[in-house]
Every structure is written in structure tokens, then in C-alpha cells.
DRENDO-1510 file (C-alpha; in Angstrom, 1 decimal, always signed):
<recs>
REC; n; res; u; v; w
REC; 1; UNK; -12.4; -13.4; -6.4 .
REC; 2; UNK; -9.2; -14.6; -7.4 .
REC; 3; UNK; -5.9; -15.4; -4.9 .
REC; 4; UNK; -2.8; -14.9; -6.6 .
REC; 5; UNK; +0.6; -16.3; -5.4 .
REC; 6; UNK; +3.6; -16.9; -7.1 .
REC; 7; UNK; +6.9; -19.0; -6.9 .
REC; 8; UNK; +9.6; -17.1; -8.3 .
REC; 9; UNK; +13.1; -15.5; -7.7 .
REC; 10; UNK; +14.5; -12.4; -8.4 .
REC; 11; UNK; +17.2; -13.4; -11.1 .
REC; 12; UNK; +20.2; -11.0; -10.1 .
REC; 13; UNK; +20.8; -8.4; -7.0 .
REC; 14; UNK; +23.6; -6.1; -7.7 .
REC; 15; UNK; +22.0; -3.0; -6.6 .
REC; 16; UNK; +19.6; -2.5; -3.9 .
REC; 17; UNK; +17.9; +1.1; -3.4 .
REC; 18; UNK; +17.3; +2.2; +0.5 .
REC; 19; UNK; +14.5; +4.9; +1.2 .
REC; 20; UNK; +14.0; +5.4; +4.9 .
REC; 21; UNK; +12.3; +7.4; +6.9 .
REC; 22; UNK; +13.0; +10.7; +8.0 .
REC; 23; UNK; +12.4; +10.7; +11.3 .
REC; 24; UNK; +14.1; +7.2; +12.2 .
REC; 25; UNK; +16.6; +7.0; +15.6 .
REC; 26; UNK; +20.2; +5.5; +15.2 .
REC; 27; UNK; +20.0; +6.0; +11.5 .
REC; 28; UNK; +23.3; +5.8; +10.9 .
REC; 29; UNK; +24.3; +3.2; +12.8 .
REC; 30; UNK; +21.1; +1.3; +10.7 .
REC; 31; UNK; +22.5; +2.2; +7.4 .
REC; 32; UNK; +26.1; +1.0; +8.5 .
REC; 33; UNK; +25.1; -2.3; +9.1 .
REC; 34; UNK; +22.9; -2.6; +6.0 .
REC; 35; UNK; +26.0; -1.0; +4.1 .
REC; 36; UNK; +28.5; -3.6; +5.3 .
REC; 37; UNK; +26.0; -6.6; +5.2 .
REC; 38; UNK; +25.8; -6.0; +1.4 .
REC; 39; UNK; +29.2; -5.1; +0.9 .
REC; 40; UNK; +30.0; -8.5; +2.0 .
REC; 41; UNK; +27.9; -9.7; -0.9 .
REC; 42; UNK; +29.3; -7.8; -3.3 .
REC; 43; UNK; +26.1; -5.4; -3.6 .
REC; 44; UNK; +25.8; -1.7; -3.9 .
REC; 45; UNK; +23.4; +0.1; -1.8 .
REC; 46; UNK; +22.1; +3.2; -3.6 .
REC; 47; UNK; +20.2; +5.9; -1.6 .
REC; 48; UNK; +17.4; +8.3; -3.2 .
REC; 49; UNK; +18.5; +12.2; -2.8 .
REC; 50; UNK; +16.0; +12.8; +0.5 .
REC; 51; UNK; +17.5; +9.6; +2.7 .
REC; 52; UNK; +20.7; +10.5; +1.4 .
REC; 53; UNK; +20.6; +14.1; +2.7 .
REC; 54; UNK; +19.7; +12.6; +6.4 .
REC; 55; UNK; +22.6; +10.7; +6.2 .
REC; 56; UNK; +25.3; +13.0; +4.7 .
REC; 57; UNK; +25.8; +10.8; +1.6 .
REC; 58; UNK; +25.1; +11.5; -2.4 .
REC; 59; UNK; +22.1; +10.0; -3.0 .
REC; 60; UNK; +20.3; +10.1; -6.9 .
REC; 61; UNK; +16.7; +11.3; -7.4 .
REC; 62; UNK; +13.8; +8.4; -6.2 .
REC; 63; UNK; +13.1; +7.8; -10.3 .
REC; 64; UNK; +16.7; +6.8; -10.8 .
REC; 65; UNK; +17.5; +4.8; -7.8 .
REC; 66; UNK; +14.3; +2.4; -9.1 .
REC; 67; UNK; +15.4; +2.5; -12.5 .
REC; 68; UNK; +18.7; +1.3; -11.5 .
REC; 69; UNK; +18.0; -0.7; -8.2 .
REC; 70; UNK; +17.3; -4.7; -8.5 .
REC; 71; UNK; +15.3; -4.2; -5.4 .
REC; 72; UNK; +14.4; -1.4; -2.8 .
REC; 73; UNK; +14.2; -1.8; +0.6 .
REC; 74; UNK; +11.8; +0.8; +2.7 .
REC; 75; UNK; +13.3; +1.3; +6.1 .
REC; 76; UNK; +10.7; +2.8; +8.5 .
REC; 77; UNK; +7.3; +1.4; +9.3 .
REC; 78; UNK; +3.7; +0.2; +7.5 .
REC; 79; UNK; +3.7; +4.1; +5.8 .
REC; 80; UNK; +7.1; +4.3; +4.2 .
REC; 81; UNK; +6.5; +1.1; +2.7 .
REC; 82; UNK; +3.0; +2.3; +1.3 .
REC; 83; UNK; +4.8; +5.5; +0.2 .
REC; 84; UNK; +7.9; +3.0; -1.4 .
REC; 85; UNK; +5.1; +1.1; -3.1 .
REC; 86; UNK; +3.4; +4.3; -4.6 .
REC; 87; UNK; +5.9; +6.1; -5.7 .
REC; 88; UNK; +7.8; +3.0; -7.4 .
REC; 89; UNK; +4.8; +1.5; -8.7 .
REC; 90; UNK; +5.4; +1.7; -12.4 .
REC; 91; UNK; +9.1; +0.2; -12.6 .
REC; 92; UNK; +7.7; -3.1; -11.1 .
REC; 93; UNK; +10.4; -3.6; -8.9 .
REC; 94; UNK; +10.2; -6.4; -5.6 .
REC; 95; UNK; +10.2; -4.2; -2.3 .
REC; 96; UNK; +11.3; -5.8; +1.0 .
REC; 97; UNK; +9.7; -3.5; +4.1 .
REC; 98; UNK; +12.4; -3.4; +6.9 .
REC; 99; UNK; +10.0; -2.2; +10.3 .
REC; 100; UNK; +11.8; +0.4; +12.7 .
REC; 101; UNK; +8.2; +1.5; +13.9 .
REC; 102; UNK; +5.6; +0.5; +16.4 .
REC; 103; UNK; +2.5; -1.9; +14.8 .
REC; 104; UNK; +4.1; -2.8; +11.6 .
REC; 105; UNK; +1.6; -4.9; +10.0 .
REC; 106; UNK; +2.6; -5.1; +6.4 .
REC; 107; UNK; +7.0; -4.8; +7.1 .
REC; 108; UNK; +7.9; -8.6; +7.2 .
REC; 109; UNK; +11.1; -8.0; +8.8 .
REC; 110; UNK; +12.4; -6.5; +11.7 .
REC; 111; UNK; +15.5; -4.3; +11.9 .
REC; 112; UNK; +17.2; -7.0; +14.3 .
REC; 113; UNK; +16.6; -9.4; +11.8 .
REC; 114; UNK; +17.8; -7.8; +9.0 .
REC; 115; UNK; +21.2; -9.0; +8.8 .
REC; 116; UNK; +19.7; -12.5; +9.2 .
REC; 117; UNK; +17.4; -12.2; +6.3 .
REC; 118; UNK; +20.3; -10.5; +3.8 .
REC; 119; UNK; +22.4; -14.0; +4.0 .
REC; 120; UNK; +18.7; -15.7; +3.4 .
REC; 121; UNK; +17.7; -13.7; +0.3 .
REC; 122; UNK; +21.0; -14.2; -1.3 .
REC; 123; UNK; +20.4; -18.2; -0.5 .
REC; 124; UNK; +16.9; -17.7; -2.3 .
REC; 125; UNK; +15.1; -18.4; +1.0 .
REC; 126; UNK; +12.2; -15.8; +0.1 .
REC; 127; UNK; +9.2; -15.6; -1.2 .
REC; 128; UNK; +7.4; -12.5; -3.4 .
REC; 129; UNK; +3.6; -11.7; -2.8 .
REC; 130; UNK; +1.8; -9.9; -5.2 .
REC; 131; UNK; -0.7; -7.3; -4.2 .
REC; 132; UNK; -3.4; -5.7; -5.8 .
REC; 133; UNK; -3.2; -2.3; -6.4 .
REC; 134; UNK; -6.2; +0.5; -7.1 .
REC; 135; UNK; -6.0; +2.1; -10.4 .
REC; 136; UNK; -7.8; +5.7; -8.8 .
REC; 137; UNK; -9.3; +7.8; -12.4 .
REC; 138; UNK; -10.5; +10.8; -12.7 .
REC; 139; UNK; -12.8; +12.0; -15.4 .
REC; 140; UNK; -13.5; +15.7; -15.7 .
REC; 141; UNK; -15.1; +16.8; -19.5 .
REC; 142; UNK; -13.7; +13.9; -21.5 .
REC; 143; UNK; -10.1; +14.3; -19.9 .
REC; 144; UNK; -9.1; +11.5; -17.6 .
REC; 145; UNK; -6.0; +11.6; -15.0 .
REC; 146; UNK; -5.1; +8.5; -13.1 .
REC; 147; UNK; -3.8; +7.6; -9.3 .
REC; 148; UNK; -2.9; +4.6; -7.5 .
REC; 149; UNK; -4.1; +3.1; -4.2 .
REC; 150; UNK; -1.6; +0.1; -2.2 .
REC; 151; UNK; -4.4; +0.6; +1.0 .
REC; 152; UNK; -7.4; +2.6; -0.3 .
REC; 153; UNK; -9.1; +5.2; -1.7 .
REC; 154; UNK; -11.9; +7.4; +1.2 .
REC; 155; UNK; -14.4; +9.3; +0.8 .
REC; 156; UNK; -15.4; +11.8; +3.5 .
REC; 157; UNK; -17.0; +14.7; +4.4 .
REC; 158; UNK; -15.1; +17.8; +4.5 .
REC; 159; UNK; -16.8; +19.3; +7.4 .
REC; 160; UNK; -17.7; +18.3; +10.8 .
REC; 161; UNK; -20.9; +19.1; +10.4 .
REC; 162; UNK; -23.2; +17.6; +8.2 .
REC; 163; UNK; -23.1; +14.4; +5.7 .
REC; 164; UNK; -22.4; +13.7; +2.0 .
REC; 165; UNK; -24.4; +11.2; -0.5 .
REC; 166; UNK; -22.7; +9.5; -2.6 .
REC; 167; UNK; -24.1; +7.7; -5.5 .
REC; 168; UNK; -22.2; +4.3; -6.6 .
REC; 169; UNK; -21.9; +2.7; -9.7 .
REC; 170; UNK; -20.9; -0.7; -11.0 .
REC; 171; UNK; -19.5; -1.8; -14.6 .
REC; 172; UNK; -22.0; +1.7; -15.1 .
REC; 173; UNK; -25.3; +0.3; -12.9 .
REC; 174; UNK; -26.0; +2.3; -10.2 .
REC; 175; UNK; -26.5; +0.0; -7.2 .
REC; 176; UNK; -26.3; +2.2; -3.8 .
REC; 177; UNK; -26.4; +5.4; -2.5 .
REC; 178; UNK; -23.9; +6.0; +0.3 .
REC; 179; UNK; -25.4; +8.6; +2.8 .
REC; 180; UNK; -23.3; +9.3; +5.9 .
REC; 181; UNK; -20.0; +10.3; +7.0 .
REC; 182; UNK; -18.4; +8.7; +3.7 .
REC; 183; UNK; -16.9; +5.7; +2.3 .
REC; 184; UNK; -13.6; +3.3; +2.1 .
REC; 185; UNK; -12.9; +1.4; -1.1 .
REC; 186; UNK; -10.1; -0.6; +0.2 .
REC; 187; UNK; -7.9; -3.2; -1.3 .
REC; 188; UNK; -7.5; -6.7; +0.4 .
REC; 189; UNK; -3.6; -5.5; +1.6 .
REC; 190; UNK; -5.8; -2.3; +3.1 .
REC; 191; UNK; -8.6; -4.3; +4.6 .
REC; 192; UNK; -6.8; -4.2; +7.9 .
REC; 193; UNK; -6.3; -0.6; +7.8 .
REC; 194; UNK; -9.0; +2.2; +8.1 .
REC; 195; UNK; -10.9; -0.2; +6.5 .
REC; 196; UNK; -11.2; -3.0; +9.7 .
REC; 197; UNK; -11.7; +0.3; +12.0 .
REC; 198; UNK; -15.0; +1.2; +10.8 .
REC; 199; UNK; -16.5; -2.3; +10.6 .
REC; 200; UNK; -15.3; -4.0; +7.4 .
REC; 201; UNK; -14.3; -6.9; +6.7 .
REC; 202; UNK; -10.5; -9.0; +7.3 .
REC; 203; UNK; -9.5; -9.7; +3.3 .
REC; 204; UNK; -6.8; -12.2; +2.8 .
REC; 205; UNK; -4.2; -9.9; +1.4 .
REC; 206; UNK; -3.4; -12.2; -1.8 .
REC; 207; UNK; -7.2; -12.6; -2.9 .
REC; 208; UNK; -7.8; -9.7; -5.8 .
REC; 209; UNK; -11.5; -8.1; -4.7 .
REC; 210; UNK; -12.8; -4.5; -3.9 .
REC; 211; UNK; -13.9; -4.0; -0.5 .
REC; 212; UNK; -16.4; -1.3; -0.1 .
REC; 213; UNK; -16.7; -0.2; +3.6 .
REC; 214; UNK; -19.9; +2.9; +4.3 .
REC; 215; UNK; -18.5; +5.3; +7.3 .
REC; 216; UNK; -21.0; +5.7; +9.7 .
REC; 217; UNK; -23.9; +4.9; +7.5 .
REC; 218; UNK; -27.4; +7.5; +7.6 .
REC; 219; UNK; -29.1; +3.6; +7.2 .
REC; 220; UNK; -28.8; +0.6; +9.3 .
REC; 221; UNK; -29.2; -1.6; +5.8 .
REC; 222; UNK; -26.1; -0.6; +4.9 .
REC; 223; UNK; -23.2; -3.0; +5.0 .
REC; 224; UNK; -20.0; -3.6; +3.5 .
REC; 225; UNK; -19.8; -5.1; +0.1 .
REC; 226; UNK; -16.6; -7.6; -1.3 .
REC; 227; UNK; -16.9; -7.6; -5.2 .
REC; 228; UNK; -15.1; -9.6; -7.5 .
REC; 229; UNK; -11.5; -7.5; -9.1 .
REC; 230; UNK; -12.9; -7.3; -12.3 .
REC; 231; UNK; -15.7; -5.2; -11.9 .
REC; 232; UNK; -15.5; -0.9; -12.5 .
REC; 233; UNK; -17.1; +0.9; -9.5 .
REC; 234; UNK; -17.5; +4.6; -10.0 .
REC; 235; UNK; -18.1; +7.3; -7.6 .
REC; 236; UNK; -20.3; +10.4; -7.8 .
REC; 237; UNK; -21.6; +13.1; -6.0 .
REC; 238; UNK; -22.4; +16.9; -5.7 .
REC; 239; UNK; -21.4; +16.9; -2.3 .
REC; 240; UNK; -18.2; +18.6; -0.8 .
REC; 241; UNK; -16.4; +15.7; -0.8 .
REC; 242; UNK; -12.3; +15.1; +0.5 .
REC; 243; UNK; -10.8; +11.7; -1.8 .
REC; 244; UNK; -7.7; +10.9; +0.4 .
REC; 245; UNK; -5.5; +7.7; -1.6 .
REC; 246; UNK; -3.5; +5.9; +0.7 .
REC; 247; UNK; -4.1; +8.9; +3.6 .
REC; 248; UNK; -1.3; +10.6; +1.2 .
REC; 249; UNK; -2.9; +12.8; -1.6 .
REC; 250; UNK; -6.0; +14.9; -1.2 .
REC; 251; UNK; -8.2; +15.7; -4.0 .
REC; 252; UNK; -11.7; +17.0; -4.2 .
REC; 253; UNK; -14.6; +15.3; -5.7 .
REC; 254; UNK; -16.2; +18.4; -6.9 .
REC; 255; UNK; -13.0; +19.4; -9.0 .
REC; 256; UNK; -14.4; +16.1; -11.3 .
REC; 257; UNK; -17.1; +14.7; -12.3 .
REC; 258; UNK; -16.3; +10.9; -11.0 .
REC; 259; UNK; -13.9; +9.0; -10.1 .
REC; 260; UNK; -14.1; +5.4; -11.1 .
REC; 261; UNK; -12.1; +2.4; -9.6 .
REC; 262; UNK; -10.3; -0.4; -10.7 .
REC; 263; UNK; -7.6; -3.3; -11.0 .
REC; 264; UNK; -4.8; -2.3; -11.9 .
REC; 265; UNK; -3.0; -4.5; -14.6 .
REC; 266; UNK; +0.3; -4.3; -12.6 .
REC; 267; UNK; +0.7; -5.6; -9.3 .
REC; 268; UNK; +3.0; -4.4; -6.1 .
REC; 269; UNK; +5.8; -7.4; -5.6 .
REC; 270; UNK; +6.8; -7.7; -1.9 .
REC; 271; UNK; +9.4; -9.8; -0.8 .
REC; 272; UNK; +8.5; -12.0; +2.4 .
REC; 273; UNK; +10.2; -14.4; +4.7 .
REC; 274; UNK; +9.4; -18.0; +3.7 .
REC; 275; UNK; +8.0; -18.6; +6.9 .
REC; 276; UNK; +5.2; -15.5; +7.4 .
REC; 277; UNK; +1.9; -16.9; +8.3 .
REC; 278; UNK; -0.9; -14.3; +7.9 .
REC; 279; UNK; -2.8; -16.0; +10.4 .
REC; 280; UNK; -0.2; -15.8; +13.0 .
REC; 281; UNK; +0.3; -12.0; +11.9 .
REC; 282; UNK; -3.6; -11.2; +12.8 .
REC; 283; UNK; -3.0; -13.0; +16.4 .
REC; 284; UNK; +0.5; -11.2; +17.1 .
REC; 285; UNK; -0.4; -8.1; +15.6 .
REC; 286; UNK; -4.4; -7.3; +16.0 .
REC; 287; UNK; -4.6; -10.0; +18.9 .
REC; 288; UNK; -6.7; -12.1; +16.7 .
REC; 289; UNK; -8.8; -14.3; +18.8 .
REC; 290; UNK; -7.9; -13.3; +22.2 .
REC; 291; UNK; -11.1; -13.5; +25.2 .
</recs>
């Protein structure tokens, strides 16, 4: 396992993209003060089509805005940003997660501290984590389609009734069968998601590792497995099985004849405050520690 973290700086904001989410209270009086915060350093705030239409502004379609953006901010909670992150993936751009929901584990700041952290990032009092991101492929007769996970990729039945078998494979050795309910292969970002429900393990979110989590195992031997970033685990199975990325896209197992997991050369960029502790996260968030 390797921990990544990096020291650098953004070298020019000019533009900043905004998505928010669509169901968000006193949007407009959010998007005023983001709006006038950047005016004041000379920034223009672009808005994809969708927020734009909840706003009654002209927004340009999602691609554009990251093409032309030096940085997008998700306004909403822990699944905009994971949504943000997705869908911007491949123009490598830093994201800063602005929380207007409830738990908000992975949005650093909070929309009362917003203004605050605007004059900061212009001062270069940030810093930019890099997560690993799931490169999800699919092989069906010699073809292969590819997916990205932020959180993780889950297996699952898709009945109530009854359980699927899964048979797992590493750099092409089969090591386990998975025989129960299903299974999570979860980043170190998602190890606090569906992941830490069902009994995996707490990942530090910079280390680079695949987290393999069984959901309610048919055996008590089996427990979840940490393996190094550079290894390719594939999945197969004859089984009815759902494949849900990120809890966003669905797929069926049966529509391929794997799918086979691994690091993904690229990684998502967020921007933090200097001062986030993960530690303290876990106690404020999870109540890490508490009697």
C-alpha cells in the first residue's frame, strides 16, 4: 500500500464551475453570495445547464463548464460531490465539496464557511488530496467497456430471496469464492461508506489499496481483505447479480462475462482546508471513540 499526498497549488483561478444540487433550500440566496464573493476576486462563476435551470440563469452543458472551469465546486452534500467527481473525472480538474446536507463526511467546507475559505484559497491557504479512483471494466466476447468508482463498486443479489456465489480473482488466480448476500470492493475514500456498515475496515482515505468487504457471508471464515493498488481483482459469476458503482449506475453481471477491477492511472484532486484532520473527522462525524 502506498499513501499519496501532495504539496501543490492550482496555478491560476479565473473560472470556477458550480453544480449544485437540485433539491437544495435558499438556493438563490447560496448562489448570490458565492456570485459576489468571486466577483470580488475578479472570477467568473460558470453554471452547468441543470443548476442553471433551478436558478433561472444560462448555464453551458456539464462537459463544457469542466473544460473551461479552473475548478468546480459541488454545492450539496457527500453524493453531489461523488456525482461532481464521476462525471468530471477525465478533465482532471481540483473539486472543492461545499456541504448544505446532513452527515457530510467527504465536503470539507460548510456553507457558512464558504465565504471564509474563498479569501483563503485565493491566499493559497489550501491543500489538494488525491484519491484513488476504481477503473470498473467490463469484458463481454473480446469487447471491453470501462466505468469509474470514487466510493465503490457492490455486488448483490437481485432478489430477496436467495444468495449469489461469486468467484474472485487476483492478477488471474482465483483465491475466494464469495457466497452470501454479495460483495463491496471499496476504495479507501469509500471505506467509510457502505463499506464500514457491513463490517469492513476504516482505510485512511490517501493510502492507494482495494478493500474487499463479503455482505453477509454463507461462511464465518470469511473476512474482509485490504490488497495492495496494484493488483487486478476480477469478478465472476452465473448468478443474477445487480453491480451498482458509486450507488449511481446499475449493471447486470450476467450481461458480461466479468468485471475486473483496478487503479485507475488518474486520480480525483480535492481541495481541502489546511487545517482538516481525518482523525478529528472520524470523532465529529462517526463519533469515533465515544463509550
Amino acid at each position: 500500500m502506498q499513501i499519496i499526498n501532495i504539496d501543490e497549488k492550482i496555478e491560476k483561478i479565473e473560472k470556477i464551475g458550480l453544480v449544485v444540487r437540485p433539491d437544495t433550500h435558499n438556493l438563490h440566496k447560496y448562489y448570490n453570495q458565492i456570485e459576489k464573493k468571486l466577483s470580488s476576486h475578479n472570477v467568473e462563476l460558470i453554471l452547468d445547464k441543470d443548476s442553471a435551470s433551478l436558478l433561472d440563469k444560462t448555464g453551458v452543458s456539464f462537459d463544457e463548464m469542466c473544460q473551461v472551469s479552473d475548478i468546480i465546486i459541488s454545492l450539496g452534500g457527500d453524493g453531489t460531490l461523488i456525482s461532481v467527481c464521476r462525471r468530471s473525472f477525465k478533465y482532471n480538474k481540483p473539486i472543492l465539496g461545499v456541504n448544505i446536507g446532513k452527515l457530510g463526511f467527504l465536503v470539507d467546507v460548510d456553507i457558512k464557511e464558504l465565504k471564509t475559505f474563498l479569501d483563503k484559497l485565493f491566499k493559497n491557504e489550501y491543500r489538494i488530496d488525491r484519491r484513488m479512483v476504481l477503473e470498473v471494466i467490463f469484458s463481454k466476447k473480446n469487447r471491453q467497456t470501462s466505468a469509474f468508482a470514487f466510493n465503490d463498486v457492490v455486488f448483490s443479489r437481485s432478489m430477496v430471496a436467495g444468495m449469489v456465489d461469486l468467484s474472485a480473482y487476483a492478477d488471474g488466480i482465483h483465491f475466494n469464492n464469495y457466497y452470501g448476500d454479495g460483495l463491496i470492493v471499496s476504495t479507501p475514500t469509500g471505506s467509510t461508506a457502505y463499506n464500514l456498515s457491513s463490517g469492513g475496515p476504516v482505510v485512511f482515505p490517501l493510502t492507494e489499496a482495494l478493500i474487499l468487504t463479503p455482505l453477509c457471508s454463507h461462511s464465518l471464515t470469511q473476512r474482509p481483505l485490504i490488497l495492495p493498488a496494484n493488483f487486478k481483482v476480477m469478478i465472476k459469476s452465473s448468478d443474477d447479480v445487480l453491480v451498482a458503482i458509486d450507488g449511481q449506475d446499475i449493471y447486470h453481471l450476467k450481461d458480461y462475462e466479468s468485471i475486473e477491477f483496478k487503479m485507475a492511472q488518474k486520480r480525483v484532486n480535492l481541495i481541502h482546508r489546511v487545517e482538516r484532520n481525518y482523525f478529528k473527522i472520524l470523532k465529529e462525524k462517526l463519533k469515533w471513540g465515544d463509550a
